[in-house]
C-alpha positions, 0 to 999 in steps of 0.5 A: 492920190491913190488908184481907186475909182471915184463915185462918180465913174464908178456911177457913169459906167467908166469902170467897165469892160470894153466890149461893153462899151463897144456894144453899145456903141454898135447898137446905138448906131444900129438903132437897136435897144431892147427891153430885157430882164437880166438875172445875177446867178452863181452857177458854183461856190468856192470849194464846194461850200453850201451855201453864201451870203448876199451883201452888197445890195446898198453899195449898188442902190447908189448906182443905179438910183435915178435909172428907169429900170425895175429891180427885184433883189433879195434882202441884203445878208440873205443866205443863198444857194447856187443857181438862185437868182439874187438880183434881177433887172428890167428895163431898156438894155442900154439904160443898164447894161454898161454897169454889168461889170460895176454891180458884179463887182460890187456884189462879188466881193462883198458876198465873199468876205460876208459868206467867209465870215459868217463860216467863221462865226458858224464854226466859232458858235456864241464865242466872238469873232473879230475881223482883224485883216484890214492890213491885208488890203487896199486901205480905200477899200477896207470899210467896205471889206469890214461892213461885209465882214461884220454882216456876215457874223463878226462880232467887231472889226479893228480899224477904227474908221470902219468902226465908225461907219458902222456905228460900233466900237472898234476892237482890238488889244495889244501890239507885239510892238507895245511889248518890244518897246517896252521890252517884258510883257507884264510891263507892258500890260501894266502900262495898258492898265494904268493908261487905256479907259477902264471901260477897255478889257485888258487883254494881254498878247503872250507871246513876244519873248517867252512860252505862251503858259509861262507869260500867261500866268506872269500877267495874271499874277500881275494884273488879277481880277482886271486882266478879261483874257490873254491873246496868243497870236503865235506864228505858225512857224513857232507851234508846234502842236498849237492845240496843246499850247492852248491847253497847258495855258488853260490848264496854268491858269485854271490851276492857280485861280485864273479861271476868269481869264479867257482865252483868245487866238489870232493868227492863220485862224479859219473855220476849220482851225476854228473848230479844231480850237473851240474846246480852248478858245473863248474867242478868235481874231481872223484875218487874212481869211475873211479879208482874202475871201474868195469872191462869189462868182456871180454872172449877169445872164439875160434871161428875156428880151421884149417879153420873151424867154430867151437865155444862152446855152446852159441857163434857163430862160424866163423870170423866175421866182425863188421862194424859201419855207419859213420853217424847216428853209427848204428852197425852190425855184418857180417860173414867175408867173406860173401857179403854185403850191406854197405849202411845204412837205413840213407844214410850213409856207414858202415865202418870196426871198427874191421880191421887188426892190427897185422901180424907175426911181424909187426904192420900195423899202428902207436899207436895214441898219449893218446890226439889222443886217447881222441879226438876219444872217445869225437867224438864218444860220441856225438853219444852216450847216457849213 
């Protein structure tokens, strides 16, 4: 047994806060039940970042199906910016309101693994990006994590019920254990080559024993034109100047003839070190920095009651409309109803990112696939910058 919520309390409301609870049970008895609209804003991202990506939006679908309730959403991996509204509900405040904690949980979570990995995927360019951090968290929860992680822009994640579920292939190389077992690197890396299937890239990790150039070259030697790439996953108590290490192994292995071979780091890697390392690096293992993401901190706010603007102090009231130029990506924020421009200063014309999902029982358009999904933050972040 492990303690984690099943669907089903998750789905009744039992993974709540309790003043919820004692809300409800205080307007029940009172006989008050209104008609709201509640908004799902993020007022600030961590560490000042620009901007986020949205995810969590099918996980939530499985929520509130069957509830007689009218949802406006934005598409699930849309880039957003703060004091957006990504989500909005309507309907009877008691048919909804007990799952406030459940569906800011399922949001919160997602958006900040996928807005961290789409940082490291923006910083690393066309190199690849692997999520490598599942032994960081909660096993129950890791596909979640790594679906949010390859949405947000990461080309492969490693364990391999995650990869399952996402209909890839996992992605992965060596172990330091391999290496100590068999007690030398190149042997090691020969015993992958003669047993792994051939349609596996031999990549081979350099640092267990010995200077990460000196074994970059043994494996090369030993392994030619079959060896793809070599991995350095070298503790940071151990690099010293880590940017040179990379550059004498590339420079070894250019100098006798191995410049097919490329270059992969893992290890302490974020965006920033990231971009430190792009002159090097041909692709990256990122771990604990996308699994550890800082949530993005989401808050439900009721924004009308019975038809009415209303909102507590410091939100603005009403429903709004978030429109985006589908050419140059500048946003801007409407009132729902209200008349406007949707020519933008470049030419171009706002669309409605923010649009109807969601109406009493039925879903207005099919959940996108994870690989439809990444597409769709890639295309955007070529738009943005981090």
């Amino acid at each position: 047994m492990f303690f984690v919520a099943n669907f089903e309390d998750i789905k009744k409301g039992k993974i709540t806060d309790v003043y919820f609870v004692k809300t409800m049970e205080i307007l029940k008895k009172k006989g008050i039940d209104k008609w709201v609209k509640a908004e799902f804003i993020v007022k600030r991202l961590p560490k000042g970042i620009p901007w986020a990506v949205f995810t969590g939006l099918e996980e939530l679908g499985n929520i509130i199906e069957g509830l007689n309730i009218k949802v406006r959403a934005m598409k699930e991996g849309t880039i957003i910016k703060p004091y957006q509204p990504v989500l909005e509900i309507e309907g009877m405040y008691t048919e909804f309101g007990i799952l406030e904690t459940t569906i800011l949980g399922l949001i919160c979570q997602s958006s900040g693994v996928a807005t961290k990995a789409a940082r490291c995927k923006k910083a690393a360019g066309k190199r690849g990006v692997m999520s490598f951090g599942a032994r960081r968290i909660h096993p129950a929860i890791a596909p979640m994590v790594e679906r949010s992680a390859f949405i947000g822009g990461c080309d492969g994640v490693s364990v391999v019920y995650d990869a399952e579920v996402l209909g890839e292939e996992p992605a992965g190389t060596m172990p330091h254990a391999l290496i100590l077992l068999f007690g030398d690197t190149v042997e090691a890396t020969k015993a992958f080559d003669e047993i792994i299937d051939k349609k596996v890239r031999r990549v081979s990790l350099i640092d267990t024993f010995n200077d990460e150039k000196i074994e970059a070259v043994r494996v090369a030697e030993a392994l030619k034109d079959r060896l793809y790439a070599i991995r350095l996953d070298t503790p940071s108590t151990r690099r010293g100047d880590f940017l040179k290490i990379i550059e004498e192994v590339r420079w070894e292995l250019d100098l006798r003839g191995f410049n097919h071979v490329k270059i992969f780091v893992s290890g302490g890697v974020d965006e920033y070190k990231i971009l430190e390392l792009n002159k090097f690096v041909d692709a990256y293992g990122v771990g604990t920095t996308i699994t550890n993401a800082r949530v993005i901190d989401f808050a439900m706010d009721i924004i009308e009651i019975d038809g009415k603007p209303v909102a507590k102090r410091g939100k603005m009231s009403g429903s709004k409309r978030v429109l985006r130029c589908e050419n140059c990506f500048a946003d801007m924020i409407a009132p729902l109803n209200k008349e406007i421009d949707l020519k933008c200063d470049c030419g171009g014309q706002f669309k409605d990112i923010l649009i109807p999902w969601y109406d009493n029982g039925t879903f207005l358009y099919k959940n996108p696939t994870p690989q439809e999904m990444r597409k769709y933050v890639l295309e955007q972040l070529e738009h943005f910058e981090l």
